[in-house]
C-alpha atoms as a printed R data frame, in Angstrom:
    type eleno elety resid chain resno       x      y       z
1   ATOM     1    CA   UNK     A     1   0.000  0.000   0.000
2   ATOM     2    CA   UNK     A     2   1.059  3.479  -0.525
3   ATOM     3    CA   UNK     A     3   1.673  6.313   2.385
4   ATOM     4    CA   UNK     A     4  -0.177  8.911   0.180
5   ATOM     5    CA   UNK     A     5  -2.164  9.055  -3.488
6   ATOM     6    CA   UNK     A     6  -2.214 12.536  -4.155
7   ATOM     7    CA   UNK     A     7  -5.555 12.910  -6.550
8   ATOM     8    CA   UNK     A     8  -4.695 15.387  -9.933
9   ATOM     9    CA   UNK     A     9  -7.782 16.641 -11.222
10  ATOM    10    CA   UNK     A    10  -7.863 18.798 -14.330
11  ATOM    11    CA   UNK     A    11 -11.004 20.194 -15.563
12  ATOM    12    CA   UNK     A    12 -10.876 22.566 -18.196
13  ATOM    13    CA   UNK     A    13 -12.918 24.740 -20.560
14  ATOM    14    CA   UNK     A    14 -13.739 23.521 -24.053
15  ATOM    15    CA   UNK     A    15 -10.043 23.844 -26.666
16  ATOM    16    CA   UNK     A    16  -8.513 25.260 -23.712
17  ATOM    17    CA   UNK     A    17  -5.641 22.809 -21.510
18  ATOM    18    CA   UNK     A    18  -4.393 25.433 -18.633
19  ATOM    19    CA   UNK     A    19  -5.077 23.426 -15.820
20  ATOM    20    CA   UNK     A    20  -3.869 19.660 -18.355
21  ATOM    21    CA   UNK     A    21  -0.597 21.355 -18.681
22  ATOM    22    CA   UNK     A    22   0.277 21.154 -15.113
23  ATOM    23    CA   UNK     A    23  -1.219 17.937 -14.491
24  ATOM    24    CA   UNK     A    24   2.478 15.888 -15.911
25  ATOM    25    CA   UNK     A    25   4.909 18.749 -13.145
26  ATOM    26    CA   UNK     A    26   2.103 17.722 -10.394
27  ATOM    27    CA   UNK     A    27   2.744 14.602 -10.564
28  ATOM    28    CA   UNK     A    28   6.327 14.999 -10.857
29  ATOM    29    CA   UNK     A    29   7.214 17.084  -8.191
30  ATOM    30    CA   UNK     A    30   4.595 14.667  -5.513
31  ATOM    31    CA   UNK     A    31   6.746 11.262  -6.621
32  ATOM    32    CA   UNK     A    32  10.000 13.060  -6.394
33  ATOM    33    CA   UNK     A    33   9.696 14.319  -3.275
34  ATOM    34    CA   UNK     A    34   7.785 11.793  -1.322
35  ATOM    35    CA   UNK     A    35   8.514  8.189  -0.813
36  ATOM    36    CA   UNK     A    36   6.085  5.288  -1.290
37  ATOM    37    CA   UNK     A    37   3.987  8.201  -3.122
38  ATOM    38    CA   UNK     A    38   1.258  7.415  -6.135
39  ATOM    39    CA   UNK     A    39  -0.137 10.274  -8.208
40  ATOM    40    CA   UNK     A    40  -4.012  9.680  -9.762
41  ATOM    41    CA   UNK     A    41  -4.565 11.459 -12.581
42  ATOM    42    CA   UNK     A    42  -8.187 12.843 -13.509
43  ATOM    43    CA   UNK     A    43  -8.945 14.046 -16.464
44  ATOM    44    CA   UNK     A    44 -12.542 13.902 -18.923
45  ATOM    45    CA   UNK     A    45 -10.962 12.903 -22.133
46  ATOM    46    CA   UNK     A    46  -8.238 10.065 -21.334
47  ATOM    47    CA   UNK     A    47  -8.081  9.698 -25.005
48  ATOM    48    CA   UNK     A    48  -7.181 13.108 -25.639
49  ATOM    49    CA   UNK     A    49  -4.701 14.026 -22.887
50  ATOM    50    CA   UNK     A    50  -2.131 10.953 -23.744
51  ATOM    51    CA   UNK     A    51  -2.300 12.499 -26.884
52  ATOM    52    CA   UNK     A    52  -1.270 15.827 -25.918
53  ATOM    53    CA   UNK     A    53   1.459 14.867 -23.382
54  ATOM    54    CA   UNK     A    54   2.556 11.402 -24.628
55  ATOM    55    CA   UNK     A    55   6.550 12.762 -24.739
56  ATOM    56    CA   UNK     A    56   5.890 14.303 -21.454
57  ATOM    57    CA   UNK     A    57   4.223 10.883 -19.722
58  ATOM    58    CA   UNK     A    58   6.676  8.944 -21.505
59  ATOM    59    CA   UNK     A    59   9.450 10.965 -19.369
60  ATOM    60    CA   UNK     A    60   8.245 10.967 -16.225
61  ATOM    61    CA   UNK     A    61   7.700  7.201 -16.593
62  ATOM    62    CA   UNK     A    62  11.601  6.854 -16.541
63  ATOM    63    CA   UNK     A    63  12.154  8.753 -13.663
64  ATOM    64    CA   UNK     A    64   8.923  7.735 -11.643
65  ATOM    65    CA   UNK     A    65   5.742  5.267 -12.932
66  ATOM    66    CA   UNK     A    66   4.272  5.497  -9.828
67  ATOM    67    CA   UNK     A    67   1.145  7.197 -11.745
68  ATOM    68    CA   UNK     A    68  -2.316  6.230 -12.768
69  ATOM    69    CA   UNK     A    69  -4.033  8.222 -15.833
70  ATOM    70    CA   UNK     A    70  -7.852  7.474 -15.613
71  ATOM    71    CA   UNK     A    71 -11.417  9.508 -16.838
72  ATOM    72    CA   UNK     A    72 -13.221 11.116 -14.410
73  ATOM    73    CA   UNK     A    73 -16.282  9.375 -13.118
74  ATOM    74    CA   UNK     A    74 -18.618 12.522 -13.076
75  ATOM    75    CA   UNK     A    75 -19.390 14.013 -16.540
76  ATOM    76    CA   UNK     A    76 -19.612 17.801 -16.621
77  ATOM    77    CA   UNK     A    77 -22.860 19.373 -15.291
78  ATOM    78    CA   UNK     A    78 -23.756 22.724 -13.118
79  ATOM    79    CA   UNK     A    79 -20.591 22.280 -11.019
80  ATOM    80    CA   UNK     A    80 -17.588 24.426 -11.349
81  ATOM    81    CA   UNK     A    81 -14.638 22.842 -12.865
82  ATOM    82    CA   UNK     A    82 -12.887 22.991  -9.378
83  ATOM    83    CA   UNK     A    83 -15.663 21.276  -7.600
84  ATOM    84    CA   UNK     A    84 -15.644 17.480  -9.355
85  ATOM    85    CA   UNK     A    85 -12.543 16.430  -7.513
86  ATOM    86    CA   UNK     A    86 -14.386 16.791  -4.890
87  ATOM    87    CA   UNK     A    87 -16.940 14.164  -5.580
88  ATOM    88    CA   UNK     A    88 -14.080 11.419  -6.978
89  ATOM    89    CA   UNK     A    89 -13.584  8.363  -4.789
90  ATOM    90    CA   UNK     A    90  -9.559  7.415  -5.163
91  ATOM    91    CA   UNK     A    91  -8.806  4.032  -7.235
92  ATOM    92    CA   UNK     A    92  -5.513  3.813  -5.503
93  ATOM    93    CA   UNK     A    93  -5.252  1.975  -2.329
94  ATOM    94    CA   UNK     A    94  -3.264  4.584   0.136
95  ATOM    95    CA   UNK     A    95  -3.236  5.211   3.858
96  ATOM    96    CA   UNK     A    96  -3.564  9.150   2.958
97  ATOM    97    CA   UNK     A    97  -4.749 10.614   0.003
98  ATOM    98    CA   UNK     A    98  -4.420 14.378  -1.022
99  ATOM    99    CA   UNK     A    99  -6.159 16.173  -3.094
100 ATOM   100    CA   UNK     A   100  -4.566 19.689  -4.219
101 ATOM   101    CA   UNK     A   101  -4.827 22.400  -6.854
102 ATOM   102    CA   UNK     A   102  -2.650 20.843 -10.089
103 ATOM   103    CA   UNK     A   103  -1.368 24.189  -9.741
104 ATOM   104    CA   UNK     A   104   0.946 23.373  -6.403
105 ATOM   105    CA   UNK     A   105   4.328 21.825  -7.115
106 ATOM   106    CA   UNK     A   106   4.813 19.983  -3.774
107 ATOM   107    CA   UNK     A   107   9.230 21.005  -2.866
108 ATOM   108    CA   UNK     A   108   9.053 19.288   0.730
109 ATOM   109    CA   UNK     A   109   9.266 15.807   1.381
110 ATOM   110    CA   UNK     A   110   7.257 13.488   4.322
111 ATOM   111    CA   UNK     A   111   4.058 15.393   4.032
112 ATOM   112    CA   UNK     A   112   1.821 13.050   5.345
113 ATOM   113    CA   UNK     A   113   4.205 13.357   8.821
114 ATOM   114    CA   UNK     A   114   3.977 17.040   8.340
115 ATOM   115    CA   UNK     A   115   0.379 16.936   8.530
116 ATOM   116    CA   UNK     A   116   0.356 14.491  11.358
117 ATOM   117    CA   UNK     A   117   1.954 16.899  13.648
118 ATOM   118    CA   UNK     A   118  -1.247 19.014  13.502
119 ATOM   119    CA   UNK     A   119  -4.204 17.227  12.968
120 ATOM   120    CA   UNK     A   120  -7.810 18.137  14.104
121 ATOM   121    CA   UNK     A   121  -8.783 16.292  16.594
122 ATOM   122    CA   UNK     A   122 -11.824 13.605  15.482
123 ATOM   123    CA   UNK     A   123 -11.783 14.200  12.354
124 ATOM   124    CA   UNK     A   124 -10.558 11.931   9.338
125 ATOM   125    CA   UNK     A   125  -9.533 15.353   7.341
126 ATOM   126    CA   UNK     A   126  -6.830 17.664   7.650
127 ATOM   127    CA   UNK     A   127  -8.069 21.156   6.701
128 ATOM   128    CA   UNK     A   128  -8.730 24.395   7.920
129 ATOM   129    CA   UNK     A   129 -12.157 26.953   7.443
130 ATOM   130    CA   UNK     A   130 -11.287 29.896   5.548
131 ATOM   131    CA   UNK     A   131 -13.904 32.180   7.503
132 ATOM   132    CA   UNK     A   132 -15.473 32.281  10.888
133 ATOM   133    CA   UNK     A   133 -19.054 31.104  10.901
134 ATOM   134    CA   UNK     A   134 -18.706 29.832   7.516
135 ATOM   135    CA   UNK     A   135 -18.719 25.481   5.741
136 ATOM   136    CA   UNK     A   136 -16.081 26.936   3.418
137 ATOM   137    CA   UNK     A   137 -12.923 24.813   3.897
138 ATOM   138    CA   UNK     A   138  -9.973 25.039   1.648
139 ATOM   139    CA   UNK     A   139  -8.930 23.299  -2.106
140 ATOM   140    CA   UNK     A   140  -6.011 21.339  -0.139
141 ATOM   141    CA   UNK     A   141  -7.438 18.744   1.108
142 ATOM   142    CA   UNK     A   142  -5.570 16.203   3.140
143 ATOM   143    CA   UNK     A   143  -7.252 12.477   4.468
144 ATOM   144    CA   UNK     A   144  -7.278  9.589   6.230
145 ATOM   145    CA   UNK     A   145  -8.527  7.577   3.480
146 ATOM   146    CA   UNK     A   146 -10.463  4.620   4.900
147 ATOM   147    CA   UNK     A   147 -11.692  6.604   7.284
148 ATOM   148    CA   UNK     A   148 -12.998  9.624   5.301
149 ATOM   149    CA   UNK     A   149 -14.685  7.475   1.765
150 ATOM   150    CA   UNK     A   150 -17.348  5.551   4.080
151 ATOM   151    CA   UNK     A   151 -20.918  4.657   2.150
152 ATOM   152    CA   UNK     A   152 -22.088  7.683   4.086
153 ATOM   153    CA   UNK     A   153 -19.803 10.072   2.598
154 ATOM   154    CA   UNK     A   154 -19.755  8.525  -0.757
155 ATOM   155    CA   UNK     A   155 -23.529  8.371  -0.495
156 ATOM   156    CA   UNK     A   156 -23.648 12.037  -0.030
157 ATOM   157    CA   UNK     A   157 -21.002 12.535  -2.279
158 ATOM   158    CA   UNK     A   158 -23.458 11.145  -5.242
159 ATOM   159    CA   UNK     A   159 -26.131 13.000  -3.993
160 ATOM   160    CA   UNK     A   160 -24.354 16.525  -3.615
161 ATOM   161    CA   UNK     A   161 -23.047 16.114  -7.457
162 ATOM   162    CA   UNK     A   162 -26.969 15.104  -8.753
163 ATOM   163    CA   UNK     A   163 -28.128 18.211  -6.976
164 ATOM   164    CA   UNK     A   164 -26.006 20.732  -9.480
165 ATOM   165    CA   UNK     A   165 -25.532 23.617  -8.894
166 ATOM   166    CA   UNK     A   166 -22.452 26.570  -9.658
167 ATOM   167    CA   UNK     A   167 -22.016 27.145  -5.644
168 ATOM   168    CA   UNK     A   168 -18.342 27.891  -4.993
169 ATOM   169    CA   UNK     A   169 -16.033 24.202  -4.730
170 ATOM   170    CA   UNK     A   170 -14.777 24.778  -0.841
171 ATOM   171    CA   UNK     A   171 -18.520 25.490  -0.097
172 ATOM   172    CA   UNK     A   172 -19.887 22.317  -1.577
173 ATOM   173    CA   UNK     A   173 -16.646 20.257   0.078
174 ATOM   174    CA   UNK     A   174 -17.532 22.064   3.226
175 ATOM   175    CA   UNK     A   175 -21.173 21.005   3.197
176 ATOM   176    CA   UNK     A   176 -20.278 17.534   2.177
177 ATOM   177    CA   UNK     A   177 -18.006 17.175   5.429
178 ATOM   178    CA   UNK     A   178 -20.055 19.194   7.950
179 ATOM   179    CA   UNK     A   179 -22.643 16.470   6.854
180 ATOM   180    CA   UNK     A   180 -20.912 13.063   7.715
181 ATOM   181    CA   UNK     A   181 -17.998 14.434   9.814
182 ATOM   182    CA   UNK     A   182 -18.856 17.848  11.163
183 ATOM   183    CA   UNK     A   183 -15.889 20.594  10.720
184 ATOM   184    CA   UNK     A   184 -12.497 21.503  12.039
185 ATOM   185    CA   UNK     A   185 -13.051 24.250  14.884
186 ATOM   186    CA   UNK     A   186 -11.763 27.548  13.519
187 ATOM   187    CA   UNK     A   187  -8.893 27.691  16.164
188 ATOM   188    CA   UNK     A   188  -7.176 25.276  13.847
189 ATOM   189    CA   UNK     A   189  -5.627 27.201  10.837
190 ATOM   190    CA   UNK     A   190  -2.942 25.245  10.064
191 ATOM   191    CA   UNK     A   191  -2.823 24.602   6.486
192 ATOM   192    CA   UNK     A   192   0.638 25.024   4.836
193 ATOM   193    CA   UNK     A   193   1.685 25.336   0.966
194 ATOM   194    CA   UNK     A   194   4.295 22.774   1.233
195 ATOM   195    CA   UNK     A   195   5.715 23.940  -2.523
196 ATOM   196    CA   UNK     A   196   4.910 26.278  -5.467
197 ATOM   197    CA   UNK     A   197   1.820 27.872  -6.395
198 ATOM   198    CA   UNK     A   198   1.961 28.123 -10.241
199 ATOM   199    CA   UNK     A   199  -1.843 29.936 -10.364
200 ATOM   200    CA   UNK     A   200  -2.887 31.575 -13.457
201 ATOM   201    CA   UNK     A   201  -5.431 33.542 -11.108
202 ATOM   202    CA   UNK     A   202  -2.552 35.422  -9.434
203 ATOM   203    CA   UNK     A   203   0.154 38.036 -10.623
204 ATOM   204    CA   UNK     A   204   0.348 41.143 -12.366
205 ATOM   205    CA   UNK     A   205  -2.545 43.205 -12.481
206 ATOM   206    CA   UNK     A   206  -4.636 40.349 -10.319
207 ATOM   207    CA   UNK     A   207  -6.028 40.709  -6.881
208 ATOM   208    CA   UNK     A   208  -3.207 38.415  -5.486
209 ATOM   209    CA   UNK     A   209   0.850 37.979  -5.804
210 ATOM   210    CA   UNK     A   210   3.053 35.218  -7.563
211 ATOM   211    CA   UNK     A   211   5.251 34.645  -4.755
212 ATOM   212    CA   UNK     A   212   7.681 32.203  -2.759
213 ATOM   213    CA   UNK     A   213  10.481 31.347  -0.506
214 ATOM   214    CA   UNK     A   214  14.166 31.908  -1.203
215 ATOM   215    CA   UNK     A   215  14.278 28.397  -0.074
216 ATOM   216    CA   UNK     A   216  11.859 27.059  -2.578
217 ATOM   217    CA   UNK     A   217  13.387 28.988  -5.418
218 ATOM   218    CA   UNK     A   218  16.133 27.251  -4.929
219 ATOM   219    CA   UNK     A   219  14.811 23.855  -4.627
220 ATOM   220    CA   UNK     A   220  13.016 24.167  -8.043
221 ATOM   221    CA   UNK     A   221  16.023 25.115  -9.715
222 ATOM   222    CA   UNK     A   222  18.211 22.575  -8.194
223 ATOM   223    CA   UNK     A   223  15.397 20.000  -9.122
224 ATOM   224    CA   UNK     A   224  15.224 21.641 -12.318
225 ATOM   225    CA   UNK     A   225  19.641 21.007 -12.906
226 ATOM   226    CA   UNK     A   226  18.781 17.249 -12.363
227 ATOM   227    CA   UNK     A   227  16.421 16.350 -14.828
228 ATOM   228    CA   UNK     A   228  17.352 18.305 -18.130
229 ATOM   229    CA   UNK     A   229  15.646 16.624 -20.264
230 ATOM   230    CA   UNK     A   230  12.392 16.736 -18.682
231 ATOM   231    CA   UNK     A   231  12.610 20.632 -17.997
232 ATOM   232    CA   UNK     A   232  13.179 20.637 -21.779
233 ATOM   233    CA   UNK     A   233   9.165 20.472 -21.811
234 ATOM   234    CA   UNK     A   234   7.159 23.561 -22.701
235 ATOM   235    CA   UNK     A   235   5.216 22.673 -19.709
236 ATOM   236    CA   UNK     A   236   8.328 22.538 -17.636
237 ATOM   237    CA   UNK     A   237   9.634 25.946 -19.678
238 ATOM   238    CA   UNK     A   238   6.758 27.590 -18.758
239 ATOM   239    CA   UNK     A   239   7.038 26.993 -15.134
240 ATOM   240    CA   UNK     A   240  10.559 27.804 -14.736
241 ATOM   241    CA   UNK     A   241   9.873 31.260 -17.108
242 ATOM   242    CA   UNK     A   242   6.756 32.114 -14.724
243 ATOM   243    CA   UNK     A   243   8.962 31.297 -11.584
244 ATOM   244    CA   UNK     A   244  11.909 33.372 -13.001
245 ATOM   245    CA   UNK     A   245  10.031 36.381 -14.415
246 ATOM   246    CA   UNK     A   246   6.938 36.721 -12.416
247 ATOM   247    CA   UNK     A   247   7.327 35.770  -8.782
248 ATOM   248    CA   UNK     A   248   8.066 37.992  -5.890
249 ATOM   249    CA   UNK     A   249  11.187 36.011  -4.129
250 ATOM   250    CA   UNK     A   250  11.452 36.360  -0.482
């Protein structure tokens, strides 16, 4: 069994692959830097994505196969694009499983122990509200697997995607959870980055900064000095030029 299955869901608009693109570094970065780690892949056209990044997959594979590529099991209704992660039950037997924004490339290694060392107390879920008197929890989401996909919540789950609707993702995981577990108190507010956040929503002329640590600045780019031929990649290129050009360093 694997320590941690860290779920990659990418659901994007019609002839557009932001969110694809940095589905094959996701997956990278998690295997590299955590051991006994498995990445699931989610995408809505299986067909179409192996297609698009078959040099890329065919990389990674050399380094680390520790990967599943699979269709997501909800088809594309009401919901945000953010929000069908959400409802996915994991394929991939693991004692945690994680699910992120594709958009995070993880630089630390042992995150499951990380999140150990501050976990809510009775609760199967590691995760934090984002406002006082509020469901709203946060995209990065870590769990106790076995304990957290029980026929309740799966039930619920099912039912929460049927009843459609474009309410923000963190609300509808928030509701889900309040249901079957209840929620973290908001004392806890522990909920790190433990990497990079590549987000397209953030940077010039947005509402919120590109930045990072020295520290993980440099960890990307010594990352990036081992594996030339990967960062060769224009979805590797990208990152680096974003990281390089774009981020506030501090």
């Amino acid at each position: 069994m694997y320590n941690i299955n860290f779920i990659a869901y990418a659901c994007d608009k019609p002839n557009s692959q932001i969110y694809q693109s940095f589905l094959i570094p996701f997956a990278f970065f998690s295997l590299i830097n955590n051991e006994n780690s498995h990445v699931e892949i989610i995408v809505q056209d299986v067909k179409n994505f192996t297609k698009l990044f078959r040099d890329e997959i065919e990389q990674l594979k050399k380094i680390n196969s520790n990967f599943l590529i699979r269709k997501s099991n909800f088809k594309k209704n009401k919901h945000i694009p953010n929000t069908y992660r959400f409802f996915e039950v994991p394929s991939i037997e693991a004692e945690y499983t994680y699910i992120a924004d594709v958009d995070i490339m993880f630089l630390e290694s042992d995150i499951v122990n990380k999140y150990k060392s501050f976990w809510p107390s009775g609760l199967p879920y590691n995760n934090i509200l984002r406002y006082k008197d509020s469901v709203r929890l946060t995209g990065v989401h870590m769990i106790r697997t076995k304990e957290y996909f029980i026929k309740d919540f799966i039930n619920f789950q099912n039912k929460r995607y049927e009843n459609d609707s474009n309410e923000n993702d963190e609300v509808v995981l928030g509701q889900m959870c309040q249901k079957v577990f209840g929620l973290p108190d908001f004392s806890h507010r522990m909920r790190p980055i433990y990497g990079i956040h590549f987000s397209p929503n953030r940077g010039e002329n947005k509402t919120m900064e590109l930045i990072t640590s020295k520290n993980y600045y440099d960890k990307y780019i010594s990352i990036k000095s081992k594996y030339p031929k990967l960062f060769e990649f224009e979805v590797f290129k990208n990152l680096t030029n974003q990281l390089e050009n774009e981020f506030i360093i501090k």
